[in-house]
C-alpha positions as CSV (number, residue, x, y, z in Angstrom):
1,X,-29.3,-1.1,5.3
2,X,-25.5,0.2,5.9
3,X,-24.9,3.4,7.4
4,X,-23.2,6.0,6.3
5,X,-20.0,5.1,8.2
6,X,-20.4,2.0,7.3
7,X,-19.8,2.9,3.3
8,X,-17.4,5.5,4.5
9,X,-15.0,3.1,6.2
10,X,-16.2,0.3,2.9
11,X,-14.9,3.2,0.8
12,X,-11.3,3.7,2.1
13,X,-10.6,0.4,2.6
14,X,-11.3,-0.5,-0.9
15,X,-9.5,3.5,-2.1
16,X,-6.7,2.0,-0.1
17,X,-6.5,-1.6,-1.0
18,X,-6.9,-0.2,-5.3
19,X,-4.3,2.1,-4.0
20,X,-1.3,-0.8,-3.2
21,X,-1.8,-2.2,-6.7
22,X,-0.9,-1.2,-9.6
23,X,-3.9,1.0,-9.9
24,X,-3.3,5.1,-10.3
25,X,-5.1,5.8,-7.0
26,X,-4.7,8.2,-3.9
27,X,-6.3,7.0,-0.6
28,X,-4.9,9.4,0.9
29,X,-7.8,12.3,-0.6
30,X,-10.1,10.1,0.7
31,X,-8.6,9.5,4.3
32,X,-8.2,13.4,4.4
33,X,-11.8,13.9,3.0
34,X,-12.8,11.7,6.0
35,X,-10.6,13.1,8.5
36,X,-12.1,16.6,7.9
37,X,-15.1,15.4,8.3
38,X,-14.6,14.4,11.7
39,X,-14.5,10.9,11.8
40,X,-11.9,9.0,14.1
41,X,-8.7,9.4,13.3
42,X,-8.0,5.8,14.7
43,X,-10.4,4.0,13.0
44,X,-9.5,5.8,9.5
45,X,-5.8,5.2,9.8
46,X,-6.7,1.2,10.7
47,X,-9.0,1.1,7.8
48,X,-6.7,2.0,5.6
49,X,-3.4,0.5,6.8
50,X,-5.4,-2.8,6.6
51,X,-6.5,-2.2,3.0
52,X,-3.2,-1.0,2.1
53,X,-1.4,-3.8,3.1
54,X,-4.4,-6.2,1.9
55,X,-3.0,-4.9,-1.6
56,X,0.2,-5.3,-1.0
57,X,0.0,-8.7,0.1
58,X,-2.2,-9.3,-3.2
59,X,1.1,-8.1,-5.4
60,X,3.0,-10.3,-3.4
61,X,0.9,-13.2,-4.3
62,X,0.7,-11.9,-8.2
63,X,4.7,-12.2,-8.1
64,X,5.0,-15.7,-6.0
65,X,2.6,-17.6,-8.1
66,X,2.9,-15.7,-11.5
67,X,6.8,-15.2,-11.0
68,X,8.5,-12.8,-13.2
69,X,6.1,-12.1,-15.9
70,X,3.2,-11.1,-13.7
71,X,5.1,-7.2,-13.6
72,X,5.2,-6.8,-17.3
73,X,2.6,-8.7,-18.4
74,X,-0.2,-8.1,-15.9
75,X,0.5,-5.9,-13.5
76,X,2.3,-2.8,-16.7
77,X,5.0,-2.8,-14.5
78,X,7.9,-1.7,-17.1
79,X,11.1,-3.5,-17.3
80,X,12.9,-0.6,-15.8
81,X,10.9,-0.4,-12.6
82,X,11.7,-3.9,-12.1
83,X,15.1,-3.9,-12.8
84,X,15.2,-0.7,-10.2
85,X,12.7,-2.5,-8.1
86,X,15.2,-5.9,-8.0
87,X,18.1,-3.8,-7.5
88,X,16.8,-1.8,-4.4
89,X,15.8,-5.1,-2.9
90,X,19.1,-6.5,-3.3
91,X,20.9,-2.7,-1.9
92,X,18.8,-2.5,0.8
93,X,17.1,-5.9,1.5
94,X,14.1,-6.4,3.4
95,X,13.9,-3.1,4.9
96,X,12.9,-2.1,1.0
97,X,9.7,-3.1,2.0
98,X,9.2,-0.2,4.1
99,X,8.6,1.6,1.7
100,X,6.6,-0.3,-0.1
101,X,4.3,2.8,0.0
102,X,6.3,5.3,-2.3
103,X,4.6,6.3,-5.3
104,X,5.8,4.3,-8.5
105,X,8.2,2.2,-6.6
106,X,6.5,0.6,-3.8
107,X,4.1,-1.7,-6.3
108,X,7.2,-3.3,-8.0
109,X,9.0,-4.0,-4.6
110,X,5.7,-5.8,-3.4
111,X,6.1,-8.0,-6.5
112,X,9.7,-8.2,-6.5
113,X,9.4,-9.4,-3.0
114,X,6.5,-12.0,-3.9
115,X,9.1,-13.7,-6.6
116,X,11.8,-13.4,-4.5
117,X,9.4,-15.7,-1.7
118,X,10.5,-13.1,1.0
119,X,9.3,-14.5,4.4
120,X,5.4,-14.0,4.3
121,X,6.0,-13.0,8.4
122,X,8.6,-10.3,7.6
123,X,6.7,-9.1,4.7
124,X,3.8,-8.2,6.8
125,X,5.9,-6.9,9.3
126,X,7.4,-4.4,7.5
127,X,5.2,-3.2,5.0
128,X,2.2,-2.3,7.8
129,X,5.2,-0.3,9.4
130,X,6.1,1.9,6.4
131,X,1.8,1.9,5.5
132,X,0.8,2.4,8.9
133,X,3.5,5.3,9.5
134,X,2.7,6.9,6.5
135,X,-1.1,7.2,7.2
136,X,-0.1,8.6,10.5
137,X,1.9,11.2,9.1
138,X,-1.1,11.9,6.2
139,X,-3.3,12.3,9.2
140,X,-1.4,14.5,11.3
141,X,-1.0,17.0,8.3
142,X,-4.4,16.6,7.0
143,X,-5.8,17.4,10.6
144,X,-2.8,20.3,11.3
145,X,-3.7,21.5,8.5
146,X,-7.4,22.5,8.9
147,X,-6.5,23.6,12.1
C-alpha cells in the first residue's frame, strides 16, 4: 500500500505534468498546498520540475510528429497563439523556451518548438531552467508567505 507521500508526490507530478499541456491547470496550488504542509521544499520543487517538463516534452513530441495541425486541431491552440507563438520563437529564438512556463503562451512555444525540430538537448536545457526557476520562486513566496 502507498503512503501518503507517496500519493502526495504521485499527485504533483501528475498536477504538474497536466499543467505543461494544454490542460487549464495550476500545480502551483498544489506545490503551495504541500509546501505548507511541511513537506521538503527540495523534493516538491524536483517533483514538479520533472513533471513539468515531462509535459512539455510531450507538446514537443505532439508538434514534431503531428506538425502544424496538432495546435489547432488537437491541442485548441488558436491560430493566433500560434502565429504569436511562431513569431516569438523567431524574435527571441531558443531562449523562448525559457518561458515555456508563462500562462497561455508557454504551451504553444513547446509545440512551436516541436515543429520547428528545435534540438531535443537545448530544449531540455532550457525549459527545466525557466520550470525549475519558476517553482523556486513559487516556493520561496509560498513558504515567505506563511511565515
Amino acid at each position: 500500500m502507498e503512503t501518503f507521500a507517496e500519493l502526495g508526490y504521485l499527485g504533483l507530478f501528475v498536477a504538474a505534468f497536466l499543467a505543461a499541456t494544454i490542460l487549464p491547470l495550476s500545480s502551483e496550488v498544489v506545490l503551495s498546498a504541500l509546501l505548507l504542509g511541511g513537506w521538503s521544499p527540495v523534493a516538491l520543487v524536483s517533483v514538479a520540475t520533472v513533471g513539468n517538463v515531462l509535459g512539455s516534452l510531450t507538446n514537443y513530441a505532439l508538434g514534431y510528429w503531428a506538425g502544424p495541425k496538432v495546435g489547432n486541431k488537437w491541442l485548441k491552440i488558436s491560430e493566433e497563439e500560434f502565429v504569436k507563438a511562431e513569431r516569438r520563437f523567431a524574435k527571441y529564438g531558443l531562449f523562448s523556451l525559457c518561458f515555456a512556463w508563462v500562462p497561455v503562451i508557454g504551451d504553444p512555444i513547446t509545440v512551436v518548438a516541436g515543429i520547428l525540430r528545435v534540438r531535443l538537448l537545448w530544449f531540455v536545457v532550457l525549459v527545466t531552467a525557466g520550470k525549475l526557476l519558476r517553482y523556486i520562486a513559487v516556493s520561496v513566496l509560498a513558504l515567505q508567505a506563511n511565515g
